[in-house]
Steps between C-alpha positions, in 0.01 A plus 500: 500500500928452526662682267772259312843545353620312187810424453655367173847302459649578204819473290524585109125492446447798237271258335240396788595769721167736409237274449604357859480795650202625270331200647582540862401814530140498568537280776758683744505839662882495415727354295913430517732314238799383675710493213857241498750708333292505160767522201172610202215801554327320757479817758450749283172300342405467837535829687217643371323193613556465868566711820867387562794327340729303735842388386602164641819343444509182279420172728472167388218416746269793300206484737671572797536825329155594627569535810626833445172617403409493873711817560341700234147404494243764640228211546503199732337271270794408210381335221829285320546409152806418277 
């Protein structure tokens, strides 16, 4: 069975941030936020949550953000939500 990586985009989420990750969890060996320069808690709610925290620079075109999650997943399956 492939092991799988999930990555989460996320900027100023504090609110949703757990119960994403909380939900994705079960279904991936391994789990990365890529986070875009959050300004409230959103990391620290989250840390505890996943395997590894990636700071990305703000972007207007978000989900090309995700492509950075290619360098620091362990799996070759990603799994991409935002």
């Amino acid at each position: 069975m492939p092991m799988i990586t999930g990555t989460i985009l996320a900027r100023n989420e504090r609110r949703e941030i757990r119960e994403a990750l909380v939900s994705l969890r079960p279904h991936v060996d391994e789990l990365l936020l890529i986070d875009m320069e959050s300004e409230d808690d959103t990391c620290d709610v989250a840390r505890p949550l996943v395997d590894k925290i990636i700071s990305h620079p703000l972007i207007q075109r978000f989900d090309s953000a995700r492509n950075v999650a290619f360098e620091h997943a362990s799996n070759d399956w990603l799994l991409f939500t935002k």
